[in-house]
MDAnalysis code that builds the backbone (N, CA, C; Angstrom):
import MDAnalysis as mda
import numpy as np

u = mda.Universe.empty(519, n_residues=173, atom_resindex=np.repeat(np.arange(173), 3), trajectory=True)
u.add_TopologyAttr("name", ["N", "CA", "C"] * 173)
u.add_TopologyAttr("resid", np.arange(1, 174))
u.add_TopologyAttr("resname", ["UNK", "UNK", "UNK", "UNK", "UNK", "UNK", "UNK", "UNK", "UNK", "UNK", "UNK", "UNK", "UNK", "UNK", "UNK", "UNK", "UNK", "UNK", "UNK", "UNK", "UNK", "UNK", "UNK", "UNK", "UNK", "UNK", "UNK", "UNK", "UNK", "UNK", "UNK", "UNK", "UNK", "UNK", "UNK", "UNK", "UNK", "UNK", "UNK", "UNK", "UNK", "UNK", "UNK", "UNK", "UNK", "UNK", "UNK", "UNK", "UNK", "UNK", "UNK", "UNK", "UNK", "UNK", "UNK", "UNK", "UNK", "UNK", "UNK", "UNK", "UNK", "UNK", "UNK", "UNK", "UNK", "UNK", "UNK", "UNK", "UNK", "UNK", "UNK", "UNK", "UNK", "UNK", "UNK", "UNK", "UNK", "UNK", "UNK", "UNK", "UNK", "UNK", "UNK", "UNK", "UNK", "UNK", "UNK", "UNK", "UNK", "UNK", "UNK", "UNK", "UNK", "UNK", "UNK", "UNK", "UNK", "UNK", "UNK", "UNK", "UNK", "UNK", "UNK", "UNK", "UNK", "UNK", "UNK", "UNK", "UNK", "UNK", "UNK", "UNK", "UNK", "UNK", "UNK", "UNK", "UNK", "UNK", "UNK", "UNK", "UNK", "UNK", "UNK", "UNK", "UNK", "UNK", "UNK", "UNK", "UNK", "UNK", "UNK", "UNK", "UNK", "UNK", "UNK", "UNK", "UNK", "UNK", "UNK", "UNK", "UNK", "UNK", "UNK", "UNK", "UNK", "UNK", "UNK", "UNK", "UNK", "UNK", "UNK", "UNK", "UNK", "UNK", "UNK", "UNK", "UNK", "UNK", "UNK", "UNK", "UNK", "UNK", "UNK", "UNK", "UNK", "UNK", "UNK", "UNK", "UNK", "UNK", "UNK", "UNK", "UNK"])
u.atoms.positions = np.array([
    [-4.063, -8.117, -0.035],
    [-3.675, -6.743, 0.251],
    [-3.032, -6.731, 1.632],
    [-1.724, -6.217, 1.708],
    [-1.098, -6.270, 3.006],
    [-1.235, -4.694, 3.651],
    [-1.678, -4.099, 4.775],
    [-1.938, -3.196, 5.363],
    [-1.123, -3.476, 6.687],
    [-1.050, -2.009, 7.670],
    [-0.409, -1.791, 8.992],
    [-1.172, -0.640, 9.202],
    [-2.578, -0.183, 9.061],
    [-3.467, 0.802, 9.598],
    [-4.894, 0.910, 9.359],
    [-4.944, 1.973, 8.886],
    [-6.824, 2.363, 9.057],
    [-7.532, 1.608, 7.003],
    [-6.335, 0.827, 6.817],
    [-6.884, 0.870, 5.349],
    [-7.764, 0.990, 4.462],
    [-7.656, 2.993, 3.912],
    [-8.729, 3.577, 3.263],
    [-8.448, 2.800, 2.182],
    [-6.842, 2.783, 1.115],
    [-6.550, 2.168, 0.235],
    [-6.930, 0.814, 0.029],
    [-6.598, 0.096, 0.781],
    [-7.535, -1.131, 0.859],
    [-9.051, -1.542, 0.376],
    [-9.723, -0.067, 1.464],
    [-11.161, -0.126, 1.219],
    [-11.499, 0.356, -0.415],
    [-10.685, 1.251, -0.532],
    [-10.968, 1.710, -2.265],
    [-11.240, 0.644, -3.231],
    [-10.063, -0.172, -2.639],
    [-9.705, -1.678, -3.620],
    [-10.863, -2.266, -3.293],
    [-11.444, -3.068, -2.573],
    [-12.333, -3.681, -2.341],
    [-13.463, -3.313, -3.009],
    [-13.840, -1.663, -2.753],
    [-15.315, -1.524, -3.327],
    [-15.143, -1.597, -5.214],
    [-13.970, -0.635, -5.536],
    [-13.399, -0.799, -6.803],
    [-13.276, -2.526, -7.463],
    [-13.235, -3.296, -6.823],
    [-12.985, -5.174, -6.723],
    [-14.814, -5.409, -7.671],
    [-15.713, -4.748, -6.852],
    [-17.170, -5.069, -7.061],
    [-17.706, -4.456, -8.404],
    [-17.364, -3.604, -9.057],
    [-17.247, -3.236, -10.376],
    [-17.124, -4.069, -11.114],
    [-18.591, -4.382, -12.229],
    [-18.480, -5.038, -13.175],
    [-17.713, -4.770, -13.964],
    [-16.799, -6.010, -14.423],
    [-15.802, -6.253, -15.284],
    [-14.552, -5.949, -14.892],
    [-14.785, -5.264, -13.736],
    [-12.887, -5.532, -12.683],
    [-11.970, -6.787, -12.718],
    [-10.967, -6.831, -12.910],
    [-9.876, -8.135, -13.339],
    [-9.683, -8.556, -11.926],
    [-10.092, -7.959, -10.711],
    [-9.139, -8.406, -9.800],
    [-10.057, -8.957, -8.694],
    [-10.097, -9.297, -7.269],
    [-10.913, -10.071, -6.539],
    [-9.432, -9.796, -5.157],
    [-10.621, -9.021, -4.338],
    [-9.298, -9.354, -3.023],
    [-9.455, -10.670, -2.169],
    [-8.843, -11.425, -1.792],
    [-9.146, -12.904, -1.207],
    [-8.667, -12.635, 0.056],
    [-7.648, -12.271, 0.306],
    [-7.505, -11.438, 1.926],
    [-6.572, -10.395, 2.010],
    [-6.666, -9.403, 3.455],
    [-5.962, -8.330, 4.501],
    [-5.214, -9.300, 4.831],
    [-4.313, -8.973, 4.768],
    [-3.436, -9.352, 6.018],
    [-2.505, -8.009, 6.579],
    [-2.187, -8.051, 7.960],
    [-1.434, -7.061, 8.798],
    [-0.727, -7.563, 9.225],
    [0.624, -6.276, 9.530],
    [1.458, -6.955, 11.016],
    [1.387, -5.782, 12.143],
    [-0.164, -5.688, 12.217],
    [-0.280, -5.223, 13.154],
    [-1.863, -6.097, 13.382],
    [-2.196, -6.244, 15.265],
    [-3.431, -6.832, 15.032],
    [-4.722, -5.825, 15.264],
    [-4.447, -4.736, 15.623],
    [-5.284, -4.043, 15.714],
    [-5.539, -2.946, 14.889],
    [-5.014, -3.477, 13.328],
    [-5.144, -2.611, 12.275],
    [-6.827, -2.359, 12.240],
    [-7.619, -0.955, 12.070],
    [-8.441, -1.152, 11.619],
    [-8.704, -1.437, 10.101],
    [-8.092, -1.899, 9.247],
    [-8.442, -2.136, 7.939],
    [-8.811, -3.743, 8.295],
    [-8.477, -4.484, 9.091],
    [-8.699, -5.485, 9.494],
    [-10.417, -5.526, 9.867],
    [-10.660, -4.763, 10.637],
    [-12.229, -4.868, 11.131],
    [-13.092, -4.882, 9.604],
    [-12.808, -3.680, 9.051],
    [-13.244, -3.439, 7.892],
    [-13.274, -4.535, 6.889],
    [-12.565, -5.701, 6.427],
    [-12.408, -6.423, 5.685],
    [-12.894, -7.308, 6.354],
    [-13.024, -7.779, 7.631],
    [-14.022, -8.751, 8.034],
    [-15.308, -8.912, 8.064],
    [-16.030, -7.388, 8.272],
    [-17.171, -7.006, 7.669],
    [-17.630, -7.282, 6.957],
    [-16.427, -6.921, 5.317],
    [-16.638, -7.181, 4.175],
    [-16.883, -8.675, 3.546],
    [-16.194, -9.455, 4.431],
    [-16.364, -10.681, 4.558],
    [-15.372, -11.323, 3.440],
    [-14.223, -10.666, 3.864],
    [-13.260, -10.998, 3.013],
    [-12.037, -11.858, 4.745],
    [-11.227, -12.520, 4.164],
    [-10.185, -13.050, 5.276],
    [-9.058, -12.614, 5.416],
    [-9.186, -12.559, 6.649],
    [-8.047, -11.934, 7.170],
    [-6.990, -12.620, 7.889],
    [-5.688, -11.748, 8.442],
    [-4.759, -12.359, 8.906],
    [-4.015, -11.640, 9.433],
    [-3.441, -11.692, 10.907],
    [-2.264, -10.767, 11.375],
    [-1.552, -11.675, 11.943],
    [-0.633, -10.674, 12.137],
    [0.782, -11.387, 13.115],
    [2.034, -9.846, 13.279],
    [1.955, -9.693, 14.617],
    [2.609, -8.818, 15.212],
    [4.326, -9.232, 14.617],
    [4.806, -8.349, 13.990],
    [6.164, -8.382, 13.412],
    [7.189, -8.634, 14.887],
    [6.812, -7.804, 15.993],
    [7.915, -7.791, 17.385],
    [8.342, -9.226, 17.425],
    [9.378, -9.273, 17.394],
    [9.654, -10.981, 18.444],
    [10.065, -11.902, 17.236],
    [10.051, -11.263, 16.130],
    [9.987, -12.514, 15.040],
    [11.500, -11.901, 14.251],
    [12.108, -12.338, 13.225],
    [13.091, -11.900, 12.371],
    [12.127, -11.570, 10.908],
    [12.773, -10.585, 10.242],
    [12.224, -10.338, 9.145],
    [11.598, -11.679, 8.730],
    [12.768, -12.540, 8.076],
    [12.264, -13.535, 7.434],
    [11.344, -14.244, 8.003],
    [11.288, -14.560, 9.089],
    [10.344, -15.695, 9.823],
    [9.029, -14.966, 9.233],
    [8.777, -13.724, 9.240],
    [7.620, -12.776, 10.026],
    [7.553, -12.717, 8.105],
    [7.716, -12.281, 7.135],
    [7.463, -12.676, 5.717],
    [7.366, -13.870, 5.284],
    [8.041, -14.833, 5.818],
    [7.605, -15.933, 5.635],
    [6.072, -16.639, 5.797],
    [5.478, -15.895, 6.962],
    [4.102, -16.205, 7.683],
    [3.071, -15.581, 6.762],
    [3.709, -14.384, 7.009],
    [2.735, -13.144, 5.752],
    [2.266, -14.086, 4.133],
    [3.714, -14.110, 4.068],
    [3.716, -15.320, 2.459],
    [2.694, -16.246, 2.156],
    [2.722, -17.547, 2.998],
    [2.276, -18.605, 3.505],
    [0.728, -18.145, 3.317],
    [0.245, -16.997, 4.298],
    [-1.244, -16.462, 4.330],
    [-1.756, -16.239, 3.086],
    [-0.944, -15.144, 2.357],
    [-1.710, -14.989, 0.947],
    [-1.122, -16.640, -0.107],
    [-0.215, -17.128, 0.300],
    [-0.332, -18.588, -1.103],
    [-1.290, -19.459, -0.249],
    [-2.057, -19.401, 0.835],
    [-3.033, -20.018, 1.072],
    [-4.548, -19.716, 0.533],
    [-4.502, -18.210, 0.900],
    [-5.489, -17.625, 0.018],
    [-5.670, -17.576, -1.481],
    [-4.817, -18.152, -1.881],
    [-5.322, -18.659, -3.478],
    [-4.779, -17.446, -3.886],
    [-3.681, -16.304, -3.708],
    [-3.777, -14.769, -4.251],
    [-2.555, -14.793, -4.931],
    [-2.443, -14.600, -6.409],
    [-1.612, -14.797, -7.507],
    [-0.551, -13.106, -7.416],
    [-1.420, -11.973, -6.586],
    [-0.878, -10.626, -6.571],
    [-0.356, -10.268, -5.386],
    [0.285, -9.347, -5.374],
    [0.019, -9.013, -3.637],
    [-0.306, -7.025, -4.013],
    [-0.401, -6.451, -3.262],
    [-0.448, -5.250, -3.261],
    [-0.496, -4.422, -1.868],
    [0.118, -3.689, -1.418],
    [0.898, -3.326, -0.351],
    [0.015, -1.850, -0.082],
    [-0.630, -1.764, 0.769],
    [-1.656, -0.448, 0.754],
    [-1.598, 0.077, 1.758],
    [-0.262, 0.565, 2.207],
    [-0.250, 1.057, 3.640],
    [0.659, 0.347, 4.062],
    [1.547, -0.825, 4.072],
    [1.767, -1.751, 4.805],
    [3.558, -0.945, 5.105],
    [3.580, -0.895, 6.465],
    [4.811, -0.271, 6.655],
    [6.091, -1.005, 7.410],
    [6.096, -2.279, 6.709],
    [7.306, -2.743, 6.176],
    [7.908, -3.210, 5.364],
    [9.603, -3.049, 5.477],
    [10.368, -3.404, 4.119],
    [10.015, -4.661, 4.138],
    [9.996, -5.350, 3.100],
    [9.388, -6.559, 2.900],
    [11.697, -7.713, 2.611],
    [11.580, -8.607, 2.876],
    [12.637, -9.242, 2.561],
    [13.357, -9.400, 0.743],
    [14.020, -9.104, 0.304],
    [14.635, -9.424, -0.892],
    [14.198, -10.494, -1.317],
    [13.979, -11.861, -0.941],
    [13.654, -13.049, -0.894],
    [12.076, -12.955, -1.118],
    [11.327, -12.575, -0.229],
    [9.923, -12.505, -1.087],
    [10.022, -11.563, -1.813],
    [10.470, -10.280, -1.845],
    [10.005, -9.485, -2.830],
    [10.454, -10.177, -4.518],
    [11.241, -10.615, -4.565],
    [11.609, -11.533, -5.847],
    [10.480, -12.883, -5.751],
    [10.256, -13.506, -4.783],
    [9.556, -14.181, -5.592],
    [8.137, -13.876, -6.217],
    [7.914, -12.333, -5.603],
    [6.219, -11.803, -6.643],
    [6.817, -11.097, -7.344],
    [7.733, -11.115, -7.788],
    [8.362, -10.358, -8.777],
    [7.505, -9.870, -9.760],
    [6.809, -8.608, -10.311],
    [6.210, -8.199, -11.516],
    [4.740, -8.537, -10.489],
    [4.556, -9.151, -9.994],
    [3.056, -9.580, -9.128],
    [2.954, -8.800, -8.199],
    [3.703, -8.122, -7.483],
    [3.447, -6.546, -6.463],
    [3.705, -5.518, -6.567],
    [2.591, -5.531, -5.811],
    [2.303, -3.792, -6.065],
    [2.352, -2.765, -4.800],
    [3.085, -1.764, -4.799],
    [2.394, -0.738, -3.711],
    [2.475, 0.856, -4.323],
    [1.645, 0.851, -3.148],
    [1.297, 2.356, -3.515],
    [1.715, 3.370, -2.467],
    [1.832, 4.302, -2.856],
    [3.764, 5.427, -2.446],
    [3.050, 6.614, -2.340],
    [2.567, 7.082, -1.249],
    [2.328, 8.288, -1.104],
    [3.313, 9.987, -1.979],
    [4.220, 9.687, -3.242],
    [4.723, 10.763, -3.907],
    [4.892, 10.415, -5.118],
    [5.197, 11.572, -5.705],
    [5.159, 11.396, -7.322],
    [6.926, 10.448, -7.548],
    [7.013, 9.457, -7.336],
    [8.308, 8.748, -7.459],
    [8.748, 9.289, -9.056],
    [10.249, 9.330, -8.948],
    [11.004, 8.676, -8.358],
    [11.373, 10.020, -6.987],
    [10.483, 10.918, -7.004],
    [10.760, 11.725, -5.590],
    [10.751, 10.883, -4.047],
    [11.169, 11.631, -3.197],
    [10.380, 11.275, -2.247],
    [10.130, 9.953, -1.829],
    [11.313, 8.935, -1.727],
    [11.135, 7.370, -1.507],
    [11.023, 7.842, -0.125],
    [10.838, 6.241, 0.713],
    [10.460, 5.961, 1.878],
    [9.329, 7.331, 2.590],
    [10.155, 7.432, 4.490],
    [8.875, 8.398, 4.680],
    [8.706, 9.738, 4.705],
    [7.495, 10.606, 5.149],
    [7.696, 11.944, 5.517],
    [7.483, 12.546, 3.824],
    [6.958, 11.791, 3.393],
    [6.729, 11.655, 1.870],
    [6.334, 13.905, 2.028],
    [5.106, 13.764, 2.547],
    [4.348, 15.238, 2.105],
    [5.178, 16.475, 2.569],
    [5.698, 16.235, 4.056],
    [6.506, 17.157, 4.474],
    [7.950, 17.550, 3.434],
    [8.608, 16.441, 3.286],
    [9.294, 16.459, 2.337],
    [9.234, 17.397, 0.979],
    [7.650, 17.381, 0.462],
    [7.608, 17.918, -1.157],
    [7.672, 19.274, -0.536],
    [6.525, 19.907, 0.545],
    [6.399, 21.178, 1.253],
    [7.639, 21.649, 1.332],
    [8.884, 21.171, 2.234],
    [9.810, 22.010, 2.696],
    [10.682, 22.175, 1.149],
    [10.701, 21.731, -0.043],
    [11.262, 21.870, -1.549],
    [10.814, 22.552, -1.662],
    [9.746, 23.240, -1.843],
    [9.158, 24.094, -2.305],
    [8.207, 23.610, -3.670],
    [7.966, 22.366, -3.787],
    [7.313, 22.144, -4.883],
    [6.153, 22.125, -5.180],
    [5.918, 22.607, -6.270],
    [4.543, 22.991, -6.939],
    [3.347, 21.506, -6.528],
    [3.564, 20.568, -6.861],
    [2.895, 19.758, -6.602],
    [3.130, 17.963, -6.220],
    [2.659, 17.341, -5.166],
    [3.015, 16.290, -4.179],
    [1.820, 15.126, -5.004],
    [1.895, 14.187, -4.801],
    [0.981, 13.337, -5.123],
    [1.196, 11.824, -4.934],
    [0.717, 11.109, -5.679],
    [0.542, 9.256, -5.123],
    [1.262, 8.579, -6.416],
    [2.080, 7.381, -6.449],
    [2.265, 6.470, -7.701],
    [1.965, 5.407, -7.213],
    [1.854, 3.924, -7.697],
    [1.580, 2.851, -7.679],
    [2.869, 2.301, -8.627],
    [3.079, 1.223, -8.231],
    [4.860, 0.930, -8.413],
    [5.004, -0.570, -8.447],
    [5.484, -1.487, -9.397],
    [5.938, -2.676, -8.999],
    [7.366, -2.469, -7.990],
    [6.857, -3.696, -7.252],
    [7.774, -3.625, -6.113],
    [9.260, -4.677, -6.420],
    [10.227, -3.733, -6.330],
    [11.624, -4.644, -5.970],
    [12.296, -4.175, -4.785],
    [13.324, -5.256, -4.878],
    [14.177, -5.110, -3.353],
    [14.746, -3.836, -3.197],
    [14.956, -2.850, -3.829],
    [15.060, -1.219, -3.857],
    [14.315, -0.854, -3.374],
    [13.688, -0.356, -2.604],
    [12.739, 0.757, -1.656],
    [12.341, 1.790, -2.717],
    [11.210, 1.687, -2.824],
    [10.103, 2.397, -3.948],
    [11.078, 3.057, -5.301],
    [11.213, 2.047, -5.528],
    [12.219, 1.743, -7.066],
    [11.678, 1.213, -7.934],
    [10.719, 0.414, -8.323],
    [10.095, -0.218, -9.205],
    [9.593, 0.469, -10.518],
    [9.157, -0.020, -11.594],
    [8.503, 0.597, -12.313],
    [7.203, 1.344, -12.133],
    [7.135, 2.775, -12.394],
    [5.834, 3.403, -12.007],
    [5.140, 3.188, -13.255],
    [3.536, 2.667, -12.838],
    [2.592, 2.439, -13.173],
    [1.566, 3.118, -13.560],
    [1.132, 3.802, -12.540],
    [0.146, 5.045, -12.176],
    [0.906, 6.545, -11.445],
    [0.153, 7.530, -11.558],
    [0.724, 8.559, -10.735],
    [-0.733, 9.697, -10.989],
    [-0.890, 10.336, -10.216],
    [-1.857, 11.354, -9.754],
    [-1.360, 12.257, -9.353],
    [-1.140, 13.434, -9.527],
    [-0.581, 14.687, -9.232],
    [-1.516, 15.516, -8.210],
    [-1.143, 16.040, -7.417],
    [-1.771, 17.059, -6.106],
    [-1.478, 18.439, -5.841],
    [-2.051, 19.741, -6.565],
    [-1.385, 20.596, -6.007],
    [-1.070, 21.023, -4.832],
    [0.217, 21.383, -4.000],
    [0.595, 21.844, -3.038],
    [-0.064, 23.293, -2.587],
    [-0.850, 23.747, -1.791],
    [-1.121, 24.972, -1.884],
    [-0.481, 25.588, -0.323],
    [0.242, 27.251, -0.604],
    [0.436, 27.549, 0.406],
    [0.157, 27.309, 2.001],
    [-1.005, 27.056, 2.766],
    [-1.514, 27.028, 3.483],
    [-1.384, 25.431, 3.771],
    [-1.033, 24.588, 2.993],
    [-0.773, 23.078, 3.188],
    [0.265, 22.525, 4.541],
    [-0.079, 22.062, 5.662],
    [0.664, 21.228, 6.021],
    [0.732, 19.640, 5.721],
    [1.779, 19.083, 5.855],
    [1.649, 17.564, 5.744],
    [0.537, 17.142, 5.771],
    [-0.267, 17.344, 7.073],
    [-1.666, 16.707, 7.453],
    [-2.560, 16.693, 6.292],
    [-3.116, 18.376, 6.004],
    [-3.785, 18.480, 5.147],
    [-2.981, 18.007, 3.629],
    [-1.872, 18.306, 3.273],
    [-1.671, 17.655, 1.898],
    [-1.744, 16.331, 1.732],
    [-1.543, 15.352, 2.768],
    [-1.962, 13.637, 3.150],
    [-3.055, 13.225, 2.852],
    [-4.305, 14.184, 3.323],
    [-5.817, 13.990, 2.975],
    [-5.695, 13.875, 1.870],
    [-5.359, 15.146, 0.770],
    [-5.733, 15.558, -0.239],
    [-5.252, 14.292, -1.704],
    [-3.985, 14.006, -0.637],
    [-3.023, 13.035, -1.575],
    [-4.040, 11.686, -1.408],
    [-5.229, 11.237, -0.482],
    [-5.273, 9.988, -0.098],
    [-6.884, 9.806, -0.737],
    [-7.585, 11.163, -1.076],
    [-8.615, 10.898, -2.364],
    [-8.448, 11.272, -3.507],
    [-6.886, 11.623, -3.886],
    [-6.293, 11.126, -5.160],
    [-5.818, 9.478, -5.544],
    [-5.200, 8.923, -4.465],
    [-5.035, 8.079, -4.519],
    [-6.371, 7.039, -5.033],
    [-7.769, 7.293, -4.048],
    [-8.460, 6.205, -4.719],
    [-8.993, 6.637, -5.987],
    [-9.046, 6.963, -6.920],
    [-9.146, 7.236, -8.123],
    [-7.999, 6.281, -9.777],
    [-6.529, 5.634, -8.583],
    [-5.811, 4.848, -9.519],
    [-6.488, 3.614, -10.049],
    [-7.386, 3.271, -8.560],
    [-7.874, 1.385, -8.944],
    [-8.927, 1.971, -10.033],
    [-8.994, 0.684, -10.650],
    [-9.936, 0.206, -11.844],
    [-11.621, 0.455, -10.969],
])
């Protein structure tokens, strides 16, 4: 699971991971940030981790490292839970059909950021989360999952973000 923050999504996955008869097993976090707290959290968990500050590096070098971490970790998937960068054309093809992230809006709305503010200033009835195989298109992939959120008057970003982010853990198995 690749993260760049407080990874609740992450944590969902993990406890969702411990569920008898779950297909999946997280083997490590990795960040490119080092002071992600989803990082503390997964060390706890006693799962492995890995960072490396993106500054100073070129895309590729800095995916390349990322790469390397999870085909060390034995991890056949990847899944992107927060992680806020574009990932290279070059890896994203080679997990081709094997990654995953998850998109704070009902795609195909609302790619990249500012996802909630975005649905608010449309005027739309309702904002929510998909889960997406990932290609070199920016949240283009095939949608998988999706959870719908009503927008209610009184909603700013902030609060529709919450609302969108314990919809979200409800996709994992």
């Amino acid at each position: 699971v690749l993260i760049s923050g407080a990874g609740t999504n992450m944590a969902a996955l993990v406890y969702a991971s411990r569920i008898t008869g779950c297909p999946y097993e997280v083997v490590l976090v990795a960040s490119n940030d080092p002071e992600a707290a989803g990082l503390a959290f997964a060390a706890s968990e006693g799962i492995a981790i890995f960072s490396l500050p993106h500054r100073g590096l070129t895309r590729a070098d800095h995916d390349a490292a990322m790469e390397a971490a999870v085909r060390q970790a034995g991890a056949d998937h990847i899944v992107l839970a927060g992680y806020m960068r574009i990932l290279s054309d070059g890896f994203v093809e080679r997990w081709e059909g094997r990654m995953l992230n998850i998109h704070p809006s009902l795609l195909p709305k609302y790619k990249g950021l500012d996802t909630h503010g975005r649905a608010i200033a449309a005027g739309d009835s309702h904002a929510g989360t998909s889960v997406h195989l990932v290609t070199p298109e920016l949240d283009a992939g095939e949608v998988l999952a999706q959870i719908a959120v009503p927008i209610t008057p009184a909603d700013t970003p902030e609060t529709l973000a919450e609302r969108v982010k314990l919809a979200e853990h409800q996709l994992y198995p």
